[in-house]
C-alpha positions in Angstrom: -149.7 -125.8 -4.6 -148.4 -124.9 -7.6 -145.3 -126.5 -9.3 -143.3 -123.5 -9.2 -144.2 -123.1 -5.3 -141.8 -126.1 -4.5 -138.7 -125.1 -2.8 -136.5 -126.9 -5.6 -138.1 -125.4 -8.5 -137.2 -125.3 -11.3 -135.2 -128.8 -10.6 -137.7 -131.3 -12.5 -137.9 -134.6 -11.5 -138.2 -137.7 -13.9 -138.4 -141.2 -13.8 -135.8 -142.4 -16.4 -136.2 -146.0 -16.3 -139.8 -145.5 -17.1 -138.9 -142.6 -19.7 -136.3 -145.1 -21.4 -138.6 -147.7 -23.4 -140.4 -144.6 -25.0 -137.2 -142.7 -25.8 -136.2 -145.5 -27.7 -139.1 -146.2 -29.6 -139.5 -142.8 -30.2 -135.8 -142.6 -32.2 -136.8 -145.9 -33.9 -139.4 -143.9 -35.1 -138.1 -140.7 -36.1 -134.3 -142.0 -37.4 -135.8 -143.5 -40.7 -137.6 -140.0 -41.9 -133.9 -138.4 -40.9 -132.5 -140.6 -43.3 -134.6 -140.8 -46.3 -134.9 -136.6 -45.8 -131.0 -136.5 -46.2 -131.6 -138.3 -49.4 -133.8 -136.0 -50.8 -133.1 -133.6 -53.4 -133.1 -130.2 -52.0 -136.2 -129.6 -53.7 -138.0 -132.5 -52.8 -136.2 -131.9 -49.0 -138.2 -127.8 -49.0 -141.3 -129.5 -50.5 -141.8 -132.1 -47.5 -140.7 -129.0 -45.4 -143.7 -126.7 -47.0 -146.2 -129.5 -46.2 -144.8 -130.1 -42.6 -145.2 -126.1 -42.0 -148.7 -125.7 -43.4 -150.1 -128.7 -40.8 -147.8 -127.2 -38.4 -149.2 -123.5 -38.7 -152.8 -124.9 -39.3 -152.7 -126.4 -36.1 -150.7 -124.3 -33.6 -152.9 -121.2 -34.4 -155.8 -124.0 -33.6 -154.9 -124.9 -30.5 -154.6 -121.0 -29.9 -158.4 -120.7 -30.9 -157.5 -118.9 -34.1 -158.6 -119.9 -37.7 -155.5 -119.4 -40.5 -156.8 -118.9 -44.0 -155.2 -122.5 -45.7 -154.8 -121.4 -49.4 -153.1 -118.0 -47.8 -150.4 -120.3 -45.9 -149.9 -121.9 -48.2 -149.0 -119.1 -50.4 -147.0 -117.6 -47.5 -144.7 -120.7 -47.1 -144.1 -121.9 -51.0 -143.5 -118.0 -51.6 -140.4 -117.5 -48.4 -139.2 -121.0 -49.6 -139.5 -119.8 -53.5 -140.7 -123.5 -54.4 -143.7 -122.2 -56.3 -145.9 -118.4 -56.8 -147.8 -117.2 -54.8 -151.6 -116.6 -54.9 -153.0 -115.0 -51.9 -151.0 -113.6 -49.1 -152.3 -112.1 -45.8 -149.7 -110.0 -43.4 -150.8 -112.3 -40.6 -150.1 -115.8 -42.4 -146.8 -114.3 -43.7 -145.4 -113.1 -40.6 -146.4 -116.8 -38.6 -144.7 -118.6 -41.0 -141.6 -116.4 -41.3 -141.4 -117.0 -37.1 -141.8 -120.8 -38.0 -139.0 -120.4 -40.5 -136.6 -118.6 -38.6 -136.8 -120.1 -35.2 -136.4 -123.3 -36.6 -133.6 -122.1 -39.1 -131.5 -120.6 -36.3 -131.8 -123.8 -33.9 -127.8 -124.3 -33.7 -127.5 -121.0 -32.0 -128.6 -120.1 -28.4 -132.2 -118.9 -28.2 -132.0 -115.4 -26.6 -134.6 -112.9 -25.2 -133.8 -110.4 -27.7 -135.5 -113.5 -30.5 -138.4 -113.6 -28.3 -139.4 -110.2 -28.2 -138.6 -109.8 -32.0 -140.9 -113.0 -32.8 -143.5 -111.7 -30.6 -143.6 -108.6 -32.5 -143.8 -110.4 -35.5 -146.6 -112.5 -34.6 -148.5 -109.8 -33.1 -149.1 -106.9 -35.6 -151.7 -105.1 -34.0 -152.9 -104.4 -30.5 -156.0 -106.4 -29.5 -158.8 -104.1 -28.7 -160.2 -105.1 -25.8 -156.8 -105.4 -23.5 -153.7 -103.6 -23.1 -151.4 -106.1 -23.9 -148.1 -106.3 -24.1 -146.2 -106.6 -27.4 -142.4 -107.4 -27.9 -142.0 -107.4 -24.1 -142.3 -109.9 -20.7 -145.7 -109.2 -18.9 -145.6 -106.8 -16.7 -148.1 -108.1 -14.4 -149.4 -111.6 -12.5 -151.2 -114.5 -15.1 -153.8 -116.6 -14.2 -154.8 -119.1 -17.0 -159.0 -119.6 -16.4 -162.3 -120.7 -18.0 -166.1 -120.4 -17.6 -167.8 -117.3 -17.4 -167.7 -114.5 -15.2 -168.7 -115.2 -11.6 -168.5 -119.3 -12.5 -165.1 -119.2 -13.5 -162.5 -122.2 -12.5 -159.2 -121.2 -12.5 -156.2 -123.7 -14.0 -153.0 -122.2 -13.6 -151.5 -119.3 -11.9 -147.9 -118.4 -13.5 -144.9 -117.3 -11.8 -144.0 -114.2 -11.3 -145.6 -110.5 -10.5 -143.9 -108.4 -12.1 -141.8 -108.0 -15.6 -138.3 -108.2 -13.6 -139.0 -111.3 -12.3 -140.3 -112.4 -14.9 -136.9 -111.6 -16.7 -135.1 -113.4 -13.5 -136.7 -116.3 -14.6 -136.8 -116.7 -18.0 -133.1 -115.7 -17.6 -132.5 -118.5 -15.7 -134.5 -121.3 -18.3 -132.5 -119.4 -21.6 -129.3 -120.2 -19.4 -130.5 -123.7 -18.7 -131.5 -124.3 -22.3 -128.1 -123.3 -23.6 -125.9 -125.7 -21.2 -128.0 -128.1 -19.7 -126.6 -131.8 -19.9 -129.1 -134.1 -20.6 -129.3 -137.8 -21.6 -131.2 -137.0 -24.8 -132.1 -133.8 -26.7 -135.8 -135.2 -26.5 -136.1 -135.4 -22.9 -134.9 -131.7 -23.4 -137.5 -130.5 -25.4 -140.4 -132.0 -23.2 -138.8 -130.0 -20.4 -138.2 -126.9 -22.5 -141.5 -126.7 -23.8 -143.5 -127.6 -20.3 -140.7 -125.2 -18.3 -141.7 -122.3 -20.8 -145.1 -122.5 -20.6 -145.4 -122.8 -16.8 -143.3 -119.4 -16.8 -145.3 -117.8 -19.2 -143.6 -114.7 -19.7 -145.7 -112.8 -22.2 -149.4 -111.9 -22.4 -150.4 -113.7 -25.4 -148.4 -116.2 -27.4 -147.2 -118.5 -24.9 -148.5 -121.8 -25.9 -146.9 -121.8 -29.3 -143.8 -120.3 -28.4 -143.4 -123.3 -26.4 -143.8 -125.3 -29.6 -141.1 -123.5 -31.3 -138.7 -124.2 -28.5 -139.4 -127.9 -28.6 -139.5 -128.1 -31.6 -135.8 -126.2 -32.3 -134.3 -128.7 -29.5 -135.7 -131.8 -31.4 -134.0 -129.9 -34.8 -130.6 -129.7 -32.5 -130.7 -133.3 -31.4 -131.6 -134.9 -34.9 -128.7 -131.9 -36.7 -131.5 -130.8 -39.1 -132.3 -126.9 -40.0 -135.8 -127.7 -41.4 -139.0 -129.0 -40.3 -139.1 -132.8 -40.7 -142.7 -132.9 -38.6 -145.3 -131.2 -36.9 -145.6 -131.4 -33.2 -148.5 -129.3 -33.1 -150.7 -131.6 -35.4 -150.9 -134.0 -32.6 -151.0 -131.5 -29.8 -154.0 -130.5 -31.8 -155.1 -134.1 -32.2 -155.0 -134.5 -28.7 -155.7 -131.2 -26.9 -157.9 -132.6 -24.3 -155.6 -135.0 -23.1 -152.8 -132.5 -23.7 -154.6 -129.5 -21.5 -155.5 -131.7 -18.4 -152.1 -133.5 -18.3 -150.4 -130.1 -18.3 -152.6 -128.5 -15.7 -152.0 -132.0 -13.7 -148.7 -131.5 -13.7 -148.3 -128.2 -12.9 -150.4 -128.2 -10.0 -148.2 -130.8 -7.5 -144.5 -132.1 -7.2 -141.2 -131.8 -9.3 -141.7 -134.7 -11.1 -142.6 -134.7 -14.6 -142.1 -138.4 -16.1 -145.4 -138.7 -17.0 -145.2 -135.6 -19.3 -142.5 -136.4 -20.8 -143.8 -139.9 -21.4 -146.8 -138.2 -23.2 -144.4 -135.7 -25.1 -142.5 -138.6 -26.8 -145.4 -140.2 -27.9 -146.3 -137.0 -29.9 -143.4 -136.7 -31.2 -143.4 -140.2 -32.1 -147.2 -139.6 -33.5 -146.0 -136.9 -35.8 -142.7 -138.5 -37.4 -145.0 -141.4 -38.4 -147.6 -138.8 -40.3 -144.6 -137.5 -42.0 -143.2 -140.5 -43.5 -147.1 -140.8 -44.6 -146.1 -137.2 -46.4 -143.3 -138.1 -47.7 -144.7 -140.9 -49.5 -147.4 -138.5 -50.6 -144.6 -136.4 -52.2 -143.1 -139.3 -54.3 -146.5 -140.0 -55.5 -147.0 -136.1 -56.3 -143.7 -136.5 -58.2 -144.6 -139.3 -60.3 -148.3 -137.5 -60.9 -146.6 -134.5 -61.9 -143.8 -136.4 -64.2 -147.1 -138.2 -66.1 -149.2 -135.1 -66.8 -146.6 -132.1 -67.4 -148.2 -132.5 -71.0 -151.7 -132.5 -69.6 -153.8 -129.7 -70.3 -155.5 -128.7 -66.7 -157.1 -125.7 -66.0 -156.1 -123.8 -63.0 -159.6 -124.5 -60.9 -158.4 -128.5 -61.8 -155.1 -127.6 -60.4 -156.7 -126.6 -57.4 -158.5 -129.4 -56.6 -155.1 -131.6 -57.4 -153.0 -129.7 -55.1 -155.7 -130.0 -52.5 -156.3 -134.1 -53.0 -152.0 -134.0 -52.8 -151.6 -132.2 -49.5 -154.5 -133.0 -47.7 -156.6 -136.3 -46.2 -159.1 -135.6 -49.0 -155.7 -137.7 -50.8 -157.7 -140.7 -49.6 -161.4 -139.9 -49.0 -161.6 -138.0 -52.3 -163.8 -134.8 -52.4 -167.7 -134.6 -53.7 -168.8 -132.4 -56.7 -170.3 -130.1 -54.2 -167.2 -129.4 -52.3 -165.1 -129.0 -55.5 -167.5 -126.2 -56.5 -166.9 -124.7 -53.6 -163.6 -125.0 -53.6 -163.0 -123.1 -57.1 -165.8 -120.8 -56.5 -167.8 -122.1 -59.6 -171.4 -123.0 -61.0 -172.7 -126.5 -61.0 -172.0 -126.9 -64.9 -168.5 -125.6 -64.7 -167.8 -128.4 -61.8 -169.7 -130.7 -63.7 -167.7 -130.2 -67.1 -164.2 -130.0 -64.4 -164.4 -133.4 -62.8 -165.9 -135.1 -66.3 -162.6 -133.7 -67.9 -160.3 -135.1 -65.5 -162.2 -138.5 -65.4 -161.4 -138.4 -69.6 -157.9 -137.7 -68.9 -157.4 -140.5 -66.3 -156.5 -138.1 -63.7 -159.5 -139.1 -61.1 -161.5 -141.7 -60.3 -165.1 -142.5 -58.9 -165.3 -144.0 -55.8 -169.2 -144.4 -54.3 -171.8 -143.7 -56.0 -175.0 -141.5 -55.9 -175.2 -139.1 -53.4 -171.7 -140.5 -52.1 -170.2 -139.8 -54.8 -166.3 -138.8 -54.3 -163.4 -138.3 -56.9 -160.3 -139.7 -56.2 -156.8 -139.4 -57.9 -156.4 -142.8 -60.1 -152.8 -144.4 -58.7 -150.3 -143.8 -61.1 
């Protein structure tokens, strides 16, 4: 049986003296990075904001199966926010980060169908060539989510719904619930929101991170922010495995949901935690940039500083081999590159022969 074959859908269950102790660690967790990003300049605020919605983009179009250009992202989000120029901008990273923008800029209104089928649009330029599929629109037709090959394949879910109207019927019914539910916390919300969505799932393609959106502009409602203060899917990412057969446990048995929830909070917990590591990352790129705004650095160098600021290469430092391909460049040029910044007390060695990494030197 599948969840939505109960007689009481879609009246979830939970367990809240077991949802409780999570709930509050999860708030311990997240109230601190509210704080300190009230605090922050509102250029400092859209700079943590521009780092949260790379990882964020990176990893939901991941979890999709799809592989985002970084240094085009990037360009994408510094250009909409107008925090820096622009280098190299694809249509497809522009319009998945102006759907991360707005949905999350909007998250004090009501969500409506007519958002949904504009964001869909958005995100979905072209026709695939191998389906039909429906753009800007609910399904019009039954889903089954499945793996494996054909004639071995194991089927996972089976959605709701045959046809577009009741589809509509019920996603009319979850944009209703979203809108006036009562609740004891907005995070309890958003694990229901985002698990509710994608056991509908009303379009043909897009599902999984639309659900992320939705979660993630309830968790913006309940902590009265309008900007990205983590990302949700870097952890969902982290943790697909565990994410995929929890879900597919759940929605294949009773109402009750507490031990989704349970694993929803911890994610969000996961990710506030990684974004107090960025922000100290941003006071530390403030302070580099304050030292060296006299320093002459080339715009390969620059590269590979932005890279070492935003990225785990910030501790592991990156090999002369990967900087080279990085910048695109010979052997020499790299060579004469890292030597330079070395000289100027910008990096540092750490290893040595063939492990050889460059580091940024602490400021």
């Amino acid at each position: 049986m599948w969840i939505w074959q109960n007689t009481s859908w879609p009246n979830f269950q939970y367990d809240l003296t077991k949802i409780t102790p999570v709930l509050e660690e999860t708030i311990r967790t997240v109230t601190p990075l509210t704080l300190l990003s009230k605090e922050l300049s509102s250029t400092k605020k859209l700079e943590l904001e521009s780092y949260i919605l790379l990882d964020e983009a990176l990893a939901t179009a991941k979890i999709e199966g799809e592989l985002l250009d970084r240094e085009s992202v990037r360009s994408s989000i510094v250009s909409r926010l107008g925090i820096s120029h622009p280098t190299r901008i694809s249509k497809s990273s522009q319009a998945f980060v102006d759907v991360l923008l707005e949905s999350i800029r909007q998250s004090s209104s009501p969500l409506t169908e007519q958002d949904l089928f504009k964001w869909h649009q958005m995100l979905f330029l072209e026709k695939p060539l191998l389906y039909d599929m429906v753009i800007g629109d609910y399904r019009h037709d039954g889903m089954q989510v499945v793996s494996g090959r054909f004639g071995k394949q194991t089927l996972h879910f089976e959605a709701p719904c045959q046809s577009k109207q009741e589809v509509a019927q019920e996603m009319q019914l979850f944009l209703n619930w979203l809108k006036n539910a009562p609740l004891p916390s907005g995070y309890i919300k958003a694990a229901i929101a985002k698990f509710w969505f994608v056991t509908i799932h009303p379009f043909d393609d897009g599902n999984g991170r639309f659900s992320r959106f939705i979660a993630e502009r309830c968790l913006a409602e309940t902590e009265n922010t309008n900007i990205r203060l983590y990302s949700l899917s870097t952890e969902i990412e982290r943790n697909r495995v565990e994410y995929y057969a929890l879900l597919e446990q759940c929605q294949s048995g009773g109402m009750d949901i507490t031990d989704w929830i349970i694993w929803f909070l911890h994610q969000v917990k996961l990710a506030a935690s990684s974004s107090m590591i960025k922000l100290d990352k941003i006071r530390f790129a403030t302070q580099f940039w304050d030292q060296h705004k006299k320093t002459a650095i080339n715009t390969r160098q620059r590269k590979l500083i932005i890279r070492l600021l935003e990225t785990n290469d910030f501790e592991q430092g990156i090999s002369r081999k990967k900087y080279k391909n990085l910048v695109k460049t010979s052997e020499p040029t790299a060579a004469r590159d890292l030597k330079d910044l070395l000289n100027k007390e910008i990096l540092e060695v750490m290893g040595a022969g063939r492990s050889t990494r460059y580091v940024l030197k602490a400021q």
